[in-house]
DOPALUM-763915 format. One record per residue (C-alpha): residue in three letters; residue number from 1; x, y negated, z. Coordinates in pm, 1 decimal. Layout:
+--------+-----+----------+----------+----------+
| residu | num |       c1 |       c2 |       c3 |
+--------+-----+----------+----------+----------+
|    ALA | NUM |        X |        Y |        Z |
...
+--------+-----+----------+----------+----------+
This chain:
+--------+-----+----------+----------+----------+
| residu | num |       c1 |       c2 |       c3 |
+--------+-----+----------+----------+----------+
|    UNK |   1 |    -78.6 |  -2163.6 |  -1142.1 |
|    UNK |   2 |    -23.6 |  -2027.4 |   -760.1 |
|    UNK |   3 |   -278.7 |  -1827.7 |   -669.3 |
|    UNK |   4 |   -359.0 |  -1604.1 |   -346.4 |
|    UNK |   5 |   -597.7 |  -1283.7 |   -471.9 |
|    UNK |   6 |   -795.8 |  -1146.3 |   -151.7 |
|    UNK |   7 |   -886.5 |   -791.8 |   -203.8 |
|    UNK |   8 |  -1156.1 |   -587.6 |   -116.2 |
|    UNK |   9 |  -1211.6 |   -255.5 |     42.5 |
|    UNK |  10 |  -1321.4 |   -166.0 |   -343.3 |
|    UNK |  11 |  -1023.5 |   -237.3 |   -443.7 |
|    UNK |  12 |   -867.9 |     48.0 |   -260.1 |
|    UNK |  13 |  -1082.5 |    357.7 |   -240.1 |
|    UNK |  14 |  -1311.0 |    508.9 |   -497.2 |
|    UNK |  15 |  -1672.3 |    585.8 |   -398.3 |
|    UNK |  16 |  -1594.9 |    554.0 |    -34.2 |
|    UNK |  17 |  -1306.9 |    831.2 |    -48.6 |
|    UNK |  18 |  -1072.7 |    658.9 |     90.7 |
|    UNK |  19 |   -791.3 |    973.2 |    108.5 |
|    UNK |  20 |   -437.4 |    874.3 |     50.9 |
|    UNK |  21 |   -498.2 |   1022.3 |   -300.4 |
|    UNK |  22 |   -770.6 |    849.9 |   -402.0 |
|    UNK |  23 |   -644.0 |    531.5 |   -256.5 |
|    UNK |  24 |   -336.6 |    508.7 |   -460.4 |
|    UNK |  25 |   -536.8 |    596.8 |   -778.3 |
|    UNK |  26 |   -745.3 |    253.2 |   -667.3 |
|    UNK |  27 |   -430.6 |     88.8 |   -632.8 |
|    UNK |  28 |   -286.1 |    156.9 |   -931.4 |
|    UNK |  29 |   -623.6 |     53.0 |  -1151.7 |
|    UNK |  30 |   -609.0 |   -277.8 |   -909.1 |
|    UNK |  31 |   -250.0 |   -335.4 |  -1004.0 |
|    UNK |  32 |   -287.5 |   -331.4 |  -1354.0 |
|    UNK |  33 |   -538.7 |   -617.4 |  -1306.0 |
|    UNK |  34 |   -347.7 |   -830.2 |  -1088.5 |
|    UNK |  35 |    -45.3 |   -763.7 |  -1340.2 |
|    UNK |  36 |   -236.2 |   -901.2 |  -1602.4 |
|    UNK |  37 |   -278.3 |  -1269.9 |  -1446.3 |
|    UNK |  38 |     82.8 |  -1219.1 |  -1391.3 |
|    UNK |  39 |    148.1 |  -1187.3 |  -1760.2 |
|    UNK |  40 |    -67.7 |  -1475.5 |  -1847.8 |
|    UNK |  41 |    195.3 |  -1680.2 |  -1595.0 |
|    UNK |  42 |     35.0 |  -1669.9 |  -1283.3 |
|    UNK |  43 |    239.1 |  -1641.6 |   -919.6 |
|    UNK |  44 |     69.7 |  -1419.4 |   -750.7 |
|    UNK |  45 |     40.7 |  -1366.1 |   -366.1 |
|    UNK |  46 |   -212.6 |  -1056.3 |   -198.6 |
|    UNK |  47 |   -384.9 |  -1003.4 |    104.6 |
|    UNK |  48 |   -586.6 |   -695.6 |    121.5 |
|    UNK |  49 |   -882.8 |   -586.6 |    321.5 |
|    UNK |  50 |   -816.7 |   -254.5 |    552.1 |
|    UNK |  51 |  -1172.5 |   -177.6 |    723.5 |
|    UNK |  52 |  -1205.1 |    214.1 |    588.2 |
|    UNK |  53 |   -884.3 |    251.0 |    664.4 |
|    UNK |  54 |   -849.3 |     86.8 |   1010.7 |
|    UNK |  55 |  -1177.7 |    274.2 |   1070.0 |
|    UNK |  56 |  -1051.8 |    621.5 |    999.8 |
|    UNK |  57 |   -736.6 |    579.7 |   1178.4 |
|    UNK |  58 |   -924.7 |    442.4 |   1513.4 |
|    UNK |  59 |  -1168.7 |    759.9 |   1494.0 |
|    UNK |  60 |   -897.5 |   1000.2 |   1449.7 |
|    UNK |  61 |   -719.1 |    907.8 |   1725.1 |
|    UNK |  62 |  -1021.7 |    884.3 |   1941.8 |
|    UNK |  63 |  -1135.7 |   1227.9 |   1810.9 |
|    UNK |  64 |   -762.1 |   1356.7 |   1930.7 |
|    UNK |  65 |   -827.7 |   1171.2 |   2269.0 |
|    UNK |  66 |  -1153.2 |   1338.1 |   2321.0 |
|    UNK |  67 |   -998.6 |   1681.3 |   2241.5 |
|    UNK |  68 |   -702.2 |   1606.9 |   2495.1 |
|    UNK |  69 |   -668.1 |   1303.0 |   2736.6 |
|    UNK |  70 |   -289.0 |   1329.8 |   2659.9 |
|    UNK |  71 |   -340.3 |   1170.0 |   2347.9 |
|    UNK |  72 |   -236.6 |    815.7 |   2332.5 |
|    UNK |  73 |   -517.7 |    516.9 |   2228.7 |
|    UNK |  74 |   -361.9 |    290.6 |   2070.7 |
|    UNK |  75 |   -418.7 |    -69.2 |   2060.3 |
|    UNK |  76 |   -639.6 |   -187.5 |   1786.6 |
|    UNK |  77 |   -378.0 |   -462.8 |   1691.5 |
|    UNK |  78 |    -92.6 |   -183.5 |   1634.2 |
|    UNK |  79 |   -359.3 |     36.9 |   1443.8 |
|    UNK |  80 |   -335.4 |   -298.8 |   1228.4 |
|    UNK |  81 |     20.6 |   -248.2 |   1181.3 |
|    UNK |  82 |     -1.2 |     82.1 |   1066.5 |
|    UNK |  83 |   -270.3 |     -4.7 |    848.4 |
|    UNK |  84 |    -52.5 |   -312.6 |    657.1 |
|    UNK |  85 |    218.7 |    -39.4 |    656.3 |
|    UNK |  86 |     59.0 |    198.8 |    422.9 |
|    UNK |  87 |   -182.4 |     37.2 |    256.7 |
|    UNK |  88 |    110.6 |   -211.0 |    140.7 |
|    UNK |  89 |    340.6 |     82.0 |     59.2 |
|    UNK |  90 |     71.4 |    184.5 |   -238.2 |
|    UNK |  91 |     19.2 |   -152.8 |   -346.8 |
|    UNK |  92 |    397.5 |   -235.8 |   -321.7 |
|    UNK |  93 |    433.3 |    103.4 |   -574.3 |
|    UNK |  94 |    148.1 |     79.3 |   -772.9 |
|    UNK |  95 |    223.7 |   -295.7 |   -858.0 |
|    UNK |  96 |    668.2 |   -206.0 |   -944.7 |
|    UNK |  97 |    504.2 |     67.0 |  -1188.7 |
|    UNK |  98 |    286.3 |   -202.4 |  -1381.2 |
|    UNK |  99 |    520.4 |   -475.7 |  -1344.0 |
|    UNK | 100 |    753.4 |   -195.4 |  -1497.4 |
|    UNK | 101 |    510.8 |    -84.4 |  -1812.2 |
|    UNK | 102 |    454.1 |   -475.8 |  -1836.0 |
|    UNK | 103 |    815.6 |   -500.4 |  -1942.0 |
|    UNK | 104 |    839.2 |   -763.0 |  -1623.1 |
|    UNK | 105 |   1196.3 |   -658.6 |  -1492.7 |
|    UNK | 106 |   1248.3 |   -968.1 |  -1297.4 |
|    UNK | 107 |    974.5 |   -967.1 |  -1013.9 |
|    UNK | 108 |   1028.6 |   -768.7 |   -698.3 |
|    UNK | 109 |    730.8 |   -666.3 |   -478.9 |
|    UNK | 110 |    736.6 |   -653.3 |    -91.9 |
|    UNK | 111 |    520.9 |   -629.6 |    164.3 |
|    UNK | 112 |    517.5 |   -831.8 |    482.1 |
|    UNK | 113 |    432.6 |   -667.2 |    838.3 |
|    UNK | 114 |    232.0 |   -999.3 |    886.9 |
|    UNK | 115 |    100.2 |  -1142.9 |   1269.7 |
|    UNK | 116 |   -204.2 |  -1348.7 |   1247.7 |
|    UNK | 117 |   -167.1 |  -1621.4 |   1542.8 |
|    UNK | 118 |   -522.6 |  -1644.2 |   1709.7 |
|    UNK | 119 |   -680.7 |  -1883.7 |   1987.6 |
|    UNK | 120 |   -795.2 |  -1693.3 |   2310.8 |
|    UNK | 121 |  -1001.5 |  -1987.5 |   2340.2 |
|    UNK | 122 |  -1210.4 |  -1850.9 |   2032.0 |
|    UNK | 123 |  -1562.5 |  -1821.4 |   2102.4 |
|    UNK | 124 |  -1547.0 |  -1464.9 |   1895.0 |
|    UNK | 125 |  -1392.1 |  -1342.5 |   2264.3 |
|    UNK | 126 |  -1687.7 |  -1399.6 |   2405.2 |
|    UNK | 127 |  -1939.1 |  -1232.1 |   2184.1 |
|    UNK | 128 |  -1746.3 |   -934.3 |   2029.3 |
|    UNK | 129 |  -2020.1 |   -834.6 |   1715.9 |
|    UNK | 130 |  -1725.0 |   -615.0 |   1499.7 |
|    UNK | 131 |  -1821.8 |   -237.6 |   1538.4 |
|    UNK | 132 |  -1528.2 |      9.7 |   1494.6 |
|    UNK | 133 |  -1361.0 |    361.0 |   1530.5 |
|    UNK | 134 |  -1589.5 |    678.9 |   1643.8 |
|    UNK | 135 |  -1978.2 |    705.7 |   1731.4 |
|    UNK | 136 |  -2033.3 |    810.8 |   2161.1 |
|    UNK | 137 |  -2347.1 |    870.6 |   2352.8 |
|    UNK | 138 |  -2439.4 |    667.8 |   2623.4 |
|    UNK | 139 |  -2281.3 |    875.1 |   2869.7 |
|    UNK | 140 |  -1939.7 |    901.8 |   2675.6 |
|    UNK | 141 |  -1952.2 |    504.7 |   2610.2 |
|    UNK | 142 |  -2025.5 |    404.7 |   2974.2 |
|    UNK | 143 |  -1703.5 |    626.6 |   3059.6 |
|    UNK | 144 |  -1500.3 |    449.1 |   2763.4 |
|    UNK | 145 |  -1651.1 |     79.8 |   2915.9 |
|    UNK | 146 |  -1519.3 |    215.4 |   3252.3 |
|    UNK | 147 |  -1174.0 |    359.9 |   3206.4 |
|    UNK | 148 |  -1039.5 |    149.0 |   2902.1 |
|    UNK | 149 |  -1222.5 |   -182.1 |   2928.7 |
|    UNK | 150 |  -1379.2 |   -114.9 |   2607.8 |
|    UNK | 151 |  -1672.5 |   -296.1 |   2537.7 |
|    UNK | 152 |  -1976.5 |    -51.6 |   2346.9 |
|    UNK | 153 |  -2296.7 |   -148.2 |   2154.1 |
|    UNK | 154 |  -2531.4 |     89.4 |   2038.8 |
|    UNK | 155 |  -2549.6 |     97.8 |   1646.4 |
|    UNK | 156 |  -2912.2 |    111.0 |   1504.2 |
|    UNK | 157 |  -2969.1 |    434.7 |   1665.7 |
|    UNK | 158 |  -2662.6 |    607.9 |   1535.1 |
|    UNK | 159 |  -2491.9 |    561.9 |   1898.7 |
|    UNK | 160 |  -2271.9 |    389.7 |   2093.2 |
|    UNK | 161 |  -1959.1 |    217.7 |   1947.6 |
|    UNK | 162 |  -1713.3 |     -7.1 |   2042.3 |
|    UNK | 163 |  -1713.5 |   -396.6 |   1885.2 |
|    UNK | 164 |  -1447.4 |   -632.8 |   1919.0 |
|    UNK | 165 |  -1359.3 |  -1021.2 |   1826.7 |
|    UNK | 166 |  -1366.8 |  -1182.2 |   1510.0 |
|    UNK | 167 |  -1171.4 |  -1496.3 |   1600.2 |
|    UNK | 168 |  -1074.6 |  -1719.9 |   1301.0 |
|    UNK | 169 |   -711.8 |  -1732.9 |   1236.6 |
|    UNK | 170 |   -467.0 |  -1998.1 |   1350.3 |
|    UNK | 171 |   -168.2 |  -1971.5 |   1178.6 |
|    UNK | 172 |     75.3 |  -1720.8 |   1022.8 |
|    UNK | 173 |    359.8 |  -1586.2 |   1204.3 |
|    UNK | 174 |    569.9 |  -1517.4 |    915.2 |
|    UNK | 175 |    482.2 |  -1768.1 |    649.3 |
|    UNK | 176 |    766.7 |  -1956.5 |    614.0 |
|    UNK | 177 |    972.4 |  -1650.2 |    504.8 |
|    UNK | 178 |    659.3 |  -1516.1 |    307.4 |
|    UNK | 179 |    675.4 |  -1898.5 |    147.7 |
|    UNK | 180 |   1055.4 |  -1825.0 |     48.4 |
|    UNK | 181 |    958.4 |  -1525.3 |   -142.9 |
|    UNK | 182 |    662.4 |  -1656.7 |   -294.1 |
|    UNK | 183 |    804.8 |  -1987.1 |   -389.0 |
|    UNK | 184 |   1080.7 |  -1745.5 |   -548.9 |
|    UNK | 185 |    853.5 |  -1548.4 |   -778.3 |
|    UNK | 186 |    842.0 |  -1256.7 |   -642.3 |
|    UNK | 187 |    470.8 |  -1049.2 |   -591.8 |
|    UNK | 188 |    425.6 |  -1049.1 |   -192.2 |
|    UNK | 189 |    138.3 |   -861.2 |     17.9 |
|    UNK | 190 |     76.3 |  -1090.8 |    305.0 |
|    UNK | 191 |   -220.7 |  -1084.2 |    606.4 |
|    UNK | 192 |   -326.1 |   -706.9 |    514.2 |
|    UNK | 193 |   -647.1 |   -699.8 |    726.4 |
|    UNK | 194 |   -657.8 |   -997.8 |    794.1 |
|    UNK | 195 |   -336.0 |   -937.6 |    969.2 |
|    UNK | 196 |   -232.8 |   -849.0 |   1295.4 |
|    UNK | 197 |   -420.6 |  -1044.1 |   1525.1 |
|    UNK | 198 |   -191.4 |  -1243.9 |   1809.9 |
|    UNK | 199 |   -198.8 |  -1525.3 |   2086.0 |
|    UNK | 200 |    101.1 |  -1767.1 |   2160.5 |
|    UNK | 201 |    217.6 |  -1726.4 |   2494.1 |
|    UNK | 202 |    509.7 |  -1894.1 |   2663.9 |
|    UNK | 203 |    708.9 |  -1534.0 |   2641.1 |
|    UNK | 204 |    630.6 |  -1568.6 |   2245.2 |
|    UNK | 205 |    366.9 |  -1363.1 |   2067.0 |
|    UNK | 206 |    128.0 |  -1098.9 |   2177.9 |
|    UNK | 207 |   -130.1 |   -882.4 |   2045.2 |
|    UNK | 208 |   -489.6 |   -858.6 |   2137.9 |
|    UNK | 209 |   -796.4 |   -607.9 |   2017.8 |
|    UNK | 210 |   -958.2 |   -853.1 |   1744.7 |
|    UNK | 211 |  -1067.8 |   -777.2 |   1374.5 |
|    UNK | 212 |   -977.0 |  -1122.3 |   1156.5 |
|    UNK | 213 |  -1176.8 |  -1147.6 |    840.2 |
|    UNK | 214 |   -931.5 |  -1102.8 |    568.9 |
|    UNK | 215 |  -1089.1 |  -1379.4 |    323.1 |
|    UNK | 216 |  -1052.5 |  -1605.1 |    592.9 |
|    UNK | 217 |   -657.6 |  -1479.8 |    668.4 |
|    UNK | 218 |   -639.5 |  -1528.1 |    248.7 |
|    UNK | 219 |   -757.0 |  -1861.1 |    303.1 |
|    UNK | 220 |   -548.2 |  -1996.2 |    538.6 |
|    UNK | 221 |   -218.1 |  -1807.1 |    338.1 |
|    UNK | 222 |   -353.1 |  -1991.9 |     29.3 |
|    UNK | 223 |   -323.9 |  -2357.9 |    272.1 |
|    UNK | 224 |     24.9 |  -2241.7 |    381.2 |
|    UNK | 225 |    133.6 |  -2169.1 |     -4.0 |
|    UNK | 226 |    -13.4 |  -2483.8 |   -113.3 |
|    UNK | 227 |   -215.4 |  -2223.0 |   -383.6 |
|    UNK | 228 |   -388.9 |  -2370.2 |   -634.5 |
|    UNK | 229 |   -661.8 |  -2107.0 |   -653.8 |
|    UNK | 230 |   -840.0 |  -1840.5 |   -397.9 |
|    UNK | 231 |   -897.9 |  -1564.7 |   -607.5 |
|    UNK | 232 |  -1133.6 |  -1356.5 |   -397.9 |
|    UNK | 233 |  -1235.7 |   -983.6 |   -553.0 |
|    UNK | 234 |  -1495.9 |   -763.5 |   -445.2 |
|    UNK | 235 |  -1763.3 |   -512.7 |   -561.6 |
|    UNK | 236 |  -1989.7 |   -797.0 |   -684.1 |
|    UNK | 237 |  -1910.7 |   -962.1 |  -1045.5 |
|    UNK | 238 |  -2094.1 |  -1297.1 |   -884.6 |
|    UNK | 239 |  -2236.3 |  -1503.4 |   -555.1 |
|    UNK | 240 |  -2610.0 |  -1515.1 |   -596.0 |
|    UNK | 241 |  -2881.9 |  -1678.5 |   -384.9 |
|    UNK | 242 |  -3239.5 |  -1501.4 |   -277.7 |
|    UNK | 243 |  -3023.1 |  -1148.1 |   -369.3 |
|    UNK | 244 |  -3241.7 |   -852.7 |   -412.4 |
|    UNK | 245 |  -3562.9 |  -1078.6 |   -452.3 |
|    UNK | 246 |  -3766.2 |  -1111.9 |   -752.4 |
|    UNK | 247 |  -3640.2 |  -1467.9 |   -800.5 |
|    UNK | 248 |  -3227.5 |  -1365.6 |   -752.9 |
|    UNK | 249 |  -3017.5 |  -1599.0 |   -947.9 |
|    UNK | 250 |  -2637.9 |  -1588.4 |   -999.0 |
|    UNK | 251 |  -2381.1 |  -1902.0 |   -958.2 |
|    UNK | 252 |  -2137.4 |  -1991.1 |  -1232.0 |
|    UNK | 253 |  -2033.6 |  -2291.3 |  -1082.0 |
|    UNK | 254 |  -2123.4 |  -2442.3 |   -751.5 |
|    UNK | 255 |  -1973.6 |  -2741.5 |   -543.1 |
|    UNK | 256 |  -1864.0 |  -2701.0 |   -168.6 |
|    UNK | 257 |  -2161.4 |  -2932.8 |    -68.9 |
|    UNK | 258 |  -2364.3 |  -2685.0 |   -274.0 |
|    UNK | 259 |  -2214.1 |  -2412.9 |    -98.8 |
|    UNK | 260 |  -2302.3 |  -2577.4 |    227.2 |
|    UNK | 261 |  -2630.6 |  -2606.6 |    143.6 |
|    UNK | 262 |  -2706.9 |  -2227.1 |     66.6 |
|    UNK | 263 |  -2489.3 |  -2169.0 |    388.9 |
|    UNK | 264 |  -2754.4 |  -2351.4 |    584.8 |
|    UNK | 265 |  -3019.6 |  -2222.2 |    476.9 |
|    UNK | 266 |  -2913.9 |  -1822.1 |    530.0 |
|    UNK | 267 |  -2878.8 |  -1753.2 |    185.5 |
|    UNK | 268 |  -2584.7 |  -1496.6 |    256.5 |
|    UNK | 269 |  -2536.7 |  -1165.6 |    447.4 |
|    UNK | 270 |  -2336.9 |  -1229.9 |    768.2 |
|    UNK | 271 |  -2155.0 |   -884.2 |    751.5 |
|    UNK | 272 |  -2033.2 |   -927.0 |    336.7 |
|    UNK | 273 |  -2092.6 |  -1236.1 |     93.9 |
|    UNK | 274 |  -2091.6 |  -1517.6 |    384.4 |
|    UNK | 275 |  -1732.5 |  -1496.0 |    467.3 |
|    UNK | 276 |  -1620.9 |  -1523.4 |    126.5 |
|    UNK | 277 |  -1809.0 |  -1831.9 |     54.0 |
|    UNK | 278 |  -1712.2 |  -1995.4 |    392.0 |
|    UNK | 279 |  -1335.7 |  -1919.8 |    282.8 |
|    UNK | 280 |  -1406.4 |  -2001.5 |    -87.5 |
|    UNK | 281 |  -1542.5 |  -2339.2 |     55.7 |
|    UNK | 282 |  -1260.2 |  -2423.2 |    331.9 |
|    UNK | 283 |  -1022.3 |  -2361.4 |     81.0 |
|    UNK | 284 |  -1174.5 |  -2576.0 |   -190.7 |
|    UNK | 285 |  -1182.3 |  -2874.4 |     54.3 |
|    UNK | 286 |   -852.3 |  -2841.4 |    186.1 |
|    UNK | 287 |   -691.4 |  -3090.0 |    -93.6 |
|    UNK | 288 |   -775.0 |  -3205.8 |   -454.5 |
|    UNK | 289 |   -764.2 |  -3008.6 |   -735.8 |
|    UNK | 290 |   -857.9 |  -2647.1 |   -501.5 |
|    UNK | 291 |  -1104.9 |  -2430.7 |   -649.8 |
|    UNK | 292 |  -1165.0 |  -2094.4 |   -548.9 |
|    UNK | 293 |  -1352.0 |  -1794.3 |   -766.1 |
|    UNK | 294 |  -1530.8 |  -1481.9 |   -620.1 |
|    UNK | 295 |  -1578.6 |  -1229.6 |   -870.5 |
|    UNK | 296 |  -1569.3 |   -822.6 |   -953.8 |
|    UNK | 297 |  -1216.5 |   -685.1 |   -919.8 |
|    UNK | 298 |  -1277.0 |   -506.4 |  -1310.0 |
|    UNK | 299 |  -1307.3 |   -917.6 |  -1436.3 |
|    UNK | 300 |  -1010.1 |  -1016.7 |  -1261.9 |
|    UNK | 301 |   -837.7 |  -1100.5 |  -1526.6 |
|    UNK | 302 |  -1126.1 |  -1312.9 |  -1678.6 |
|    UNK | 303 |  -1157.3 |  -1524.9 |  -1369.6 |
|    UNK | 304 |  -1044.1 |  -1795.4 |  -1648.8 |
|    UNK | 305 |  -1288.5 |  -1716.8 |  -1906.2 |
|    UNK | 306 |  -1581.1 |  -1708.2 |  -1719.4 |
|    UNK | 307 |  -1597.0 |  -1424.8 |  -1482.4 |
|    UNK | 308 |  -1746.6 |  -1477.8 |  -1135.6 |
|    UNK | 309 |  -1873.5 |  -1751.0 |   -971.7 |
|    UNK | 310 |  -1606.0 |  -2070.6 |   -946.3 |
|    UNK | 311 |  -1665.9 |  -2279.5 |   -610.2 |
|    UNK | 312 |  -1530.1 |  -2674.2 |   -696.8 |
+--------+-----+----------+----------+----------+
């Protein structure tokens, strides 16, 4: 079976330490899961989440700006980049040293520096809602708004921070050679962060300041590979509806029109489960035969015995 796997942020930090240390120690439990759908013969393509990451990386350069002017701010979409660069460096490793203990000798694992094309059409441009990098006062934020264009919210009393788009993606840059690998059996990382976010221009392809939702990148990678399944792991080992209530009730299996249904009706948090189903869904009615499961990274490798919840 193809399958794209979308991972979580808990998929690479431990108890929100997300040092380079502690990250690789997430990436190595995470690649001995993915491994194992490999073993059961399974292709296998990744995109991972980066929001921690991105996050820390946005704040330490602002915290070097603040310090001294001098200091460069760099673009969100090339804080992307970097982001893709390690975070698929310790999944590239981690995943050759299981593949390795595995006894699979015939799989190589790569990592694609992936652009994400976007629409500057995209309503998201309008109404940035996606907080990141470093907390300001009012003062500091109005300066920021002034001088770099940014755009700051303050965030439930905690201060002012800077949001940007969440536009849905387009299209992948790279997917046709990311489809030559794939449809070659080797393990690629793909869309890391959703990927770097980009609009088509008549010079070719640039950036922009935009945060795409990475199970909504996996989605459209898992279209492009012509995946059977849209694996998508995260911290929860099911969907359920009314969660947190007295009456909470977990999903084995639900249809799309289900899905829709619960959708409607507000049944999921804007900010965590309701991308996942919205992807889960998309995928699932992009052609016959799609199903997509959202389950706990530890069960990954039961996603076919019953783990998580399978959308149909």
């Amino acid at each position: 079976m193809n399958i794209v796997i979308a991972l979580g942020g808990n998929a690479l930090q431990k108890n929100g330490d997300i040092s380079a240390e502690s990250q690789y120690r997430a990436c190595q439990e995470t690649a001995s899961s993915i491994v194992k759908l490999i073993e059961a013969g399974h292709r296998i393509a990744i995109v991972h989440g980066n929001g921690p990451q991105v996050g820390e990386i946005i704040s330490d350069i602002e915290l070097a700006h603040r310090a001294d002017s001098r200091h460069t701010l760099f673009p969100f979409d090339v804080c992307d980049a970097f982001t893709q660069g390690y975070i698929g460096y310790h999944l590239q490793n981690a995943l050759m040293q299981a593949l390795r203990k595995s006894k699979i000798l015939n799989k190589s694992v790569v990592s694609i520096v992936t652009q994400v094309e976007v629409s500057r059409d995209d309503p998201a441009f309008q109404h940035p809602t996606k907080p990141i990098g470093s907390f300001y006062d009012e003062v500091s934020a109005e300066k920021l708004q002034k001088e770099q264009g940014f755009q700051m919210v303050e965030d439930a009393g905690r201060g002012w921070r800077r949001v940007v788009p969440s536009p849905k993606p387009l299209d992948i840059v790279e997917k046709h050679v990311i489809k030559q690998l794939f449809d070659a059996d080797h393990l690629v990382i793909a869309c890391g962060g959703g990927g770097i976010p980009v609009v088509k221009t008549e010079e070719g392809y640039v950036g922009v300041e935009a945060v795409i939702d990475k199970d909504f990148a996996a989605e459209k990678l898992a279209e492009i590979l012509e995946a059977d399944q849209l694996i998508i792991l995260t911290a929860i080992d099911k969907v359920y509806i009314h969660f947190n209530q007295a009456n909470q009730q977990a999903l084995d299996r639900v249809s799309s029109k289900e899905l829709e249904q619960y959708i409607a009706s507000g049944e999921f948090a804007k900010g965590s489960m309701l991308p996942k189903v919205e992807a889960a869904k998309k995928f699932v009615e992009s052609g016959p035969n799609k199903t997509a499961v959202i389950a706990a990274l530890e069960e990954a490798a039961q996603v076919f015995s019953g783990a998580g919840t399978v959308v149909q």
